[in-house]
Jmol script that loads the backbone (N, CA, C; Angstrom):
load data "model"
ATOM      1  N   UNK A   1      27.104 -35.344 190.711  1.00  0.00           N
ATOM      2  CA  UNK A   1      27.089 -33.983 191.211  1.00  0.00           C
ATOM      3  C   UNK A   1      25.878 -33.780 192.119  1.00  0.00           C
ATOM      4  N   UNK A   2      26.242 -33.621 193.350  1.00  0.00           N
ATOM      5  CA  UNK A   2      24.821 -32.835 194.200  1.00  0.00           C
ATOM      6  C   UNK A   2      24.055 -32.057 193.915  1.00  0.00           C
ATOM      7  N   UNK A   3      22.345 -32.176 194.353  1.00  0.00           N
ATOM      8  CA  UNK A   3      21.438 -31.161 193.522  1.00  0.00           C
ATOM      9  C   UNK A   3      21.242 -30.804 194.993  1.00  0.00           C
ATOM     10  N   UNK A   4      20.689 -29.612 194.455  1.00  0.00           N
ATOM     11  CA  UNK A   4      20.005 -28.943 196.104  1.00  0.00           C
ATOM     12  C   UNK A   4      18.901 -29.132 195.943  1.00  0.00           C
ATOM     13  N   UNK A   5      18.472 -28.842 197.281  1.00  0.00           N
ATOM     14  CA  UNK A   5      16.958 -29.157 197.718  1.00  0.00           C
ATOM     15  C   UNK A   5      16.193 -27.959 198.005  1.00  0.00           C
ATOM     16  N   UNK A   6      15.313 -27.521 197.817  1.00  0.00           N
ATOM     17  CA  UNK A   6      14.740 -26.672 197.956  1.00  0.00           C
ATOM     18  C   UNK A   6      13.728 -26.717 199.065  1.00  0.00           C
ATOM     19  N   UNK A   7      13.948 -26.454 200.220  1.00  0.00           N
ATOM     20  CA  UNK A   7      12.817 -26.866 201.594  1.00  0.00           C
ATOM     21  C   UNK A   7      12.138 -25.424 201.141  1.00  0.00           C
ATOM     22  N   UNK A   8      11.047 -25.688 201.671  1.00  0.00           N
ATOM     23  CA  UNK A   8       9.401 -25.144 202.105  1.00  0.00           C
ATOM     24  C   UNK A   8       9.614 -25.015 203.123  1.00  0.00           C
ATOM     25  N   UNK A   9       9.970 -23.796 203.789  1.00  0.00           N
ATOM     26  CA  UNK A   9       9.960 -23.772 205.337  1.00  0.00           C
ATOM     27  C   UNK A   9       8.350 -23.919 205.643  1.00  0.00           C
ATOM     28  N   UNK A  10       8.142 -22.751 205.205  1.00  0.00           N
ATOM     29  CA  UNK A  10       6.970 -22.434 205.940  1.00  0.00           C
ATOM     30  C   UNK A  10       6.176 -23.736 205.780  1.00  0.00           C
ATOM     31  N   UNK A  11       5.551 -24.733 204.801  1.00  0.00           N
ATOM     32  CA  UNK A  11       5.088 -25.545 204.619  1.00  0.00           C
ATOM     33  C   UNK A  11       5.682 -26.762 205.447  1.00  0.00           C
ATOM     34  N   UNK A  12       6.895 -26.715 205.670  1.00  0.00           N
ATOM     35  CA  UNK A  12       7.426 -27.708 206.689  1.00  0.00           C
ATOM     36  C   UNK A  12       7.215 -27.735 208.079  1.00  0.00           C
ATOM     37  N   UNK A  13       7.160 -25.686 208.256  1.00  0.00           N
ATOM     38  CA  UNK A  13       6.400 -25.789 209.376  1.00  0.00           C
ATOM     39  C   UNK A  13       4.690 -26.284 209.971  1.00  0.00           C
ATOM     40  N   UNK A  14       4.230 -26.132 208.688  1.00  0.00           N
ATOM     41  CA  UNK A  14       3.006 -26.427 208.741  1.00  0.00           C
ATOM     42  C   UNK A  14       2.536 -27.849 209.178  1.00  0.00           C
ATOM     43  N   UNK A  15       3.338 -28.821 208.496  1.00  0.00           N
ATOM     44  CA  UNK A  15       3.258 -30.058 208.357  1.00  0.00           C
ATOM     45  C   UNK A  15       3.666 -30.630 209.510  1.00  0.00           C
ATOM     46  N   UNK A  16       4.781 -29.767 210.196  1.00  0.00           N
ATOM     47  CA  UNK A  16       5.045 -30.588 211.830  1.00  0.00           C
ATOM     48  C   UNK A  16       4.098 -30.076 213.089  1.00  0.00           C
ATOM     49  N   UNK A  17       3.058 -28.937 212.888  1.00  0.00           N
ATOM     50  CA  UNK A  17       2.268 -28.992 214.056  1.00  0.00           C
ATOM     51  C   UNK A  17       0.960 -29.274 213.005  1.00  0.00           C
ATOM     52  N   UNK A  18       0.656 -29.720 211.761  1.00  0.00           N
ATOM     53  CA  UNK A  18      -0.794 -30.630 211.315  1.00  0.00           C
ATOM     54  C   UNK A  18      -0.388 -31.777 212.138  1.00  0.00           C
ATOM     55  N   UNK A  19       1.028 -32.560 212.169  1.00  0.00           N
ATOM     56  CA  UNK A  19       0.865 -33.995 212.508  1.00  0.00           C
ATOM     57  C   UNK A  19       2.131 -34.225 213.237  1.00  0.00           C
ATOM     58  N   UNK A  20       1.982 -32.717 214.410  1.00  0.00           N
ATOM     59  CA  UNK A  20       2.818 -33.201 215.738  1.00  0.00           C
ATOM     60  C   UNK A  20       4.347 -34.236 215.030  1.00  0.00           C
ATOM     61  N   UNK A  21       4.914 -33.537 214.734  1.00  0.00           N
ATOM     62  CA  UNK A  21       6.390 -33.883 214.491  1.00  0.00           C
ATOM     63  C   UNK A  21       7.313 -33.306 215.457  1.00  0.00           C
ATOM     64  N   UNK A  22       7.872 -34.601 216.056  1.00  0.00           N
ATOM     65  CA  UNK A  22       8.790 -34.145 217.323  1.00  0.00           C
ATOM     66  C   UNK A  22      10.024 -33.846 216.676  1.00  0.00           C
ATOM     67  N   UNK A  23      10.609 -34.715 215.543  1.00  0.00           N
ATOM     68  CA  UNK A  23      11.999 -34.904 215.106  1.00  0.00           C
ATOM     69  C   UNK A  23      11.926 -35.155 213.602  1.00  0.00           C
ATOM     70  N   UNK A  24      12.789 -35.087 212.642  1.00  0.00           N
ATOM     71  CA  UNK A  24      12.794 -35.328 211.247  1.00  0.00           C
ATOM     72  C   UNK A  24      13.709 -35.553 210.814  1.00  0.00           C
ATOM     73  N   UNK A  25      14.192 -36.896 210.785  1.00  0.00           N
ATOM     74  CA  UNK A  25      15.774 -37.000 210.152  1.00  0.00           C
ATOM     75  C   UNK A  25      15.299 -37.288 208.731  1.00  0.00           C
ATOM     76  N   UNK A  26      16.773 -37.186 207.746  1.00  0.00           N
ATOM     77  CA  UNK A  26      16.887 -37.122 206.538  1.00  0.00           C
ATOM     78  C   UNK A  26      18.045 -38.247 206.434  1.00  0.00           C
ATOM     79  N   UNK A  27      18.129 -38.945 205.378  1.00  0.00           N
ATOM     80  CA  UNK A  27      19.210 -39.684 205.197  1.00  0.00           C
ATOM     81  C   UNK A  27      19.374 -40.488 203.855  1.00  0.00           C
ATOM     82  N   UNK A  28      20.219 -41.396 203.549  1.00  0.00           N
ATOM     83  CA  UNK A  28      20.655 -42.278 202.526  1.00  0.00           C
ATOM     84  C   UNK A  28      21.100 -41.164 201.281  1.00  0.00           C
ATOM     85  N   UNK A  29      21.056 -41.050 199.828  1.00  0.00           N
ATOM     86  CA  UNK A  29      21.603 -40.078 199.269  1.00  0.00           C
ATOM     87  C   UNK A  29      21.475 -38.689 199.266  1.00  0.00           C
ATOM     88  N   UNK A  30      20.607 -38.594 200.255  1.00  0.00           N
ATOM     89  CA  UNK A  30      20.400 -36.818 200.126  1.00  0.00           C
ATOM     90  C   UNK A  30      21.643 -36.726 200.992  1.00  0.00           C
ATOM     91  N   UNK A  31      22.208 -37.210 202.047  1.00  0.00           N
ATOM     92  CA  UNK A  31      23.120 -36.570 202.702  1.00  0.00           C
ATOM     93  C   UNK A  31      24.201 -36.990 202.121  1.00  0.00           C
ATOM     94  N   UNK A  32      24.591 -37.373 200.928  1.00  0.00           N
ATOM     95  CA  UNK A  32      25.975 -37.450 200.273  1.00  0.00           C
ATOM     96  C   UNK A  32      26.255 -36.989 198.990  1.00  0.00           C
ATOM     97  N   UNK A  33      27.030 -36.765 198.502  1.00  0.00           N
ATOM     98  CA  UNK A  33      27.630 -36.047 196.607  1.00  0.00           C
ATOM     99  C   UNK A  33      26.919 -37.346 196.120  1.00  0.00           C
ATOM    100  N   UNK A  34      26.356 -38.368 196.255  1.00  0.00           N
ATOM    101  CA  UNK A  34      25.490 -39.214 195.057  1.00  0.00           C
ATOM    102  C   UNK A  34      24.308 -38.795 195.178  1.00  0.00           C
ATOM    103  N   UNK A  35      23.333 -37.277 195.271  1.00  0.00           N
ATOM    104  CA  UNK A  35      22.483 -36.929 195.514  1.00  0.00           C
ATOM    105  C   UNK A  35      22.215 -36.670 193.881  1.00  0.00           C
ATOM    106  N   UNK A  36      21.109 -36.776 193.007  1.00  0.00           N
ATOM    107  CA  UNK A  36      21.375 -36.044 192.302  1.00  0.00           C
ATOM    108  C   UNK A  36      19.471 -35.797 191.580  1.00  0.00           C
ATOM    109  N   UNK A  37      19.006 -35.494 190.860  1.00  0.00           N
ATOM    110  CA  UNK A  37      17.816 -34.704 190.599  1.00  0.00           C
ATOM    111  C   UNK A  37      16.991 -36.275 190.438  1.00  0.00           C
ATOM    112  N   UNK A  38      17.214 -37.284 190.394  1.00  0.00           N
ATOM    113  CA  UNK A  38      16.492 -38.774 189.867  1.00  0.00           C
ATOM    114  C   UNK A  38      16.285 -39.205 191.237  1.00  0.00           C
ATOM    115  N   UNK A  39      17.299 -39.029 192.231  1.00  0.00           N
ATOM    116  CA  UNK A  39      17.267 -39.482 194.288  1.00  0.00           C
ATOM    117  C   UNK A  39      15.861 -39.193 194.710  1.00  0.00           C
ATOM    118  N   UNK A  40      15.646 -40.007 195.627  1.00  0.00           N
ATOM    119  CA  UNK A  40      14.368 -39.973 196.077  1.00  0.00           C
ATOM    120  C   UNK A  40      14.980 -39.419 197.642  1.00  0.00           C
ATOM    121  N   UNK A  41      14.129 -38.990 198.270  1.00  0.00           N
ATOM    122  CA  UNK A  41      14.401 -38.287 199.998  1.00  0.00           C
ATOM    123  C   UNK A  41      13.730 -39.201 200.980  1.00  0.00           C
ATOM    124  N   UNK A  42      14.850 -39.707 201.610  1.00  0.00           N
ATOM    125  CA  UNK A  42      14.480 -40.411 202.522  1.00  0.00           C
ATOM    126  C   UNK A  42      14.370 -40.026 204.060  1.00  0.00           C
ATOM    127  N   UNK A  43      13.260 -40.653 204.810  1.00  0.00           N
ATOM    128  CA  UNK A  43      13.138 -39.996 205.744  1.00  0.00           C
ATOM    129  C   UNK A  43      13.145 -40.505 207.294  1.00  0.00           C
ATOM    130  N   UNK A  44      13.036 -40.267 208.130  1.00  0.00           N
ATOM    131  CA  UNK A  44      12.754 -41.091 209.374  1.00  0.00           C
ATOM    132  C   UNK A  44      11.980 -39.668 210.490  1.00  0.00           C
ATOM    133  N   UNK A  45      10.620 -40.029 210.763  1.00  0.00           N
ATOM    134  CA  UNK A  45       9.605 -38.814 211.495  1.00  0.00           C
ATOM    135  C   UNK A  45       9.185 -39.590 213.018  1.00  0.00           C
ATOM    136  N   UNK A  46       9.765 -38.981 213.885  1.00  0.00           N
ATOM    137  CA  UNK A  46       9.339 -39.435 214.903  1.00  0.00           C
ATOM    138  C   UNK A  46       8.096 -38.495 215.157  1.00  0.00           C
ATOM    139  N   UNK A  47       6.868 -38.978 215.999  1.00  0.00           N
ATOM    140  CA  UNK A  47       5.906 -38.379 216.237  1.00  0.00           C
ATOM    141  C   UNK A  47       5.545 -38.021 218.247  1.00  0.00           C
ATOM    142  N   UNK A  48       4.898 -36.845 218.573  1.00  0.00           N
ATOM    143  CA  UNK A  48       4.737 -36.707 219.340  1.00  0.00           C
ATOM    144  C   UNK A  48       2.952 -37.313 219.499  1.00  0.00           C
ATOM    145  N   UNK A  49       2.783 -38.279 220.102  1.00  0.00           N
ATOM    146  CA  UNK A  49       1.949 -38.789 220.421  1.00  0.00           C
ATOM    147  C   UNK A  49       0.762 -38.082 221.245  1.00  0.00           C
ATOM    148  N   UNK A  50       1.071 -37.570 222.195  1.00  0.00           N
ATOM    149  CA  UNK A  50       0.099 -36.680 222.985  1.00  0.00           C
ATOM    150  C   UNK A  50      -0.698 -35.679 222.237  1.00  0.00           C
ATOM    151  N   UNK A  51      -1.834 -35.612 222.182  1.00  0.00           N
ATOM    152  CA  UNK A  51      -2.383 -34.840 220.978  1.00  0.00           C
ATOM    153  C   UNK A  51      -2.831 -34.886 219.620  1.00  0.00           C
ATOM    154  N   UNK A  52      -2.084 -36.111 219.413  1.00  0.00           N
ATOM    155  CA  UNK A  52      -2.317 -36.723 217.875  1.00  0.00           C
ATOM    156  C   UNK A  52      -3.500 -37.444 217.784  1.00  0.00           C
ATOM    157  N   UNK A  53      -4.471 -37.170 217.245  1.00  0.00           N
ATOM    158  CA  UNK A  53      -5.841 -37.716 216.621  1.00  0.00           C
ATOM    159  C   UNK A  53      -5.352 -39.387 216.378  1.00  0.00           C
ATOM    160  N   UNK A  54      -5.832 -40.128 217.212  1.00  0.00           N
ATOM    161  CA  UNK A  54      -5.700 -41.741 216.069  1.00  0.00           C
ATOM    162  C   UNK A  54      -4.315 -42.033 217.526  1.00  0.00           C
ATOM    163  N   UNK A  55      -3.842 -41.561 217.905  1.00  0.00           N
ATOM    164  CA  UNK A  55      -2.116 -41.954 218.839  1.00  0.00           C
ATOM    165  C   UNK A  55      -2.654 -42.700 219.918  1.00  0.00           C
ATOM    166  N   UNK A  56      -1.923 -43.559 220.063  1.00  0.00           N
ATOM    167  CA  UNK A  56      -2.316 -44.796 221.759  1.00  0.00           C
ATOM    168  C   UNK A  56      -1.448 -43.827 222.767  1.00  0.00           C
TER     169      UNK A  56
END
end "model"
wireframe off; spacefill off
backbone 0.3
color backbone group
C-alpha cells in the first residue's frame, strides 16, 4: 500500500536557493504502489553551478 509523503515546502524551498538547485527528480519506489513507510527516497539534484561556493 502507498504511504504519502509529506513535503516541507517551505523548507524545500529553502534548501534549493541554500544550494542553488536547478532541478530535483524523485524516483525508484516513491514513484510506484511499492512505496511504503520502510522505502527510502531516492533522488537525482542537478545543481546550478554559477554562484555555488566550492562549483568549477
Amino acid at each position: 500500500m502507498a504511504t504519502k509523503i509529506d513535503l516541507k515546502t517551505e523548507q524545500l524551498q529553502q534548501l534549493y536557493k541554500k544550494y542553488n538547485v536547478k532541478e530535483l527528480y524523485l524516483f525508484g519506489s516513491a514513484t510506484t504502489d511499492n512505496f511504503s513507510e520502510d522505502s527510502d527516497l531516492d533522488f537525482i539534484v542537478k545543481f546550478d553551478r554559477q554562484g555555488f561556493e566550492g562549483g568549477v
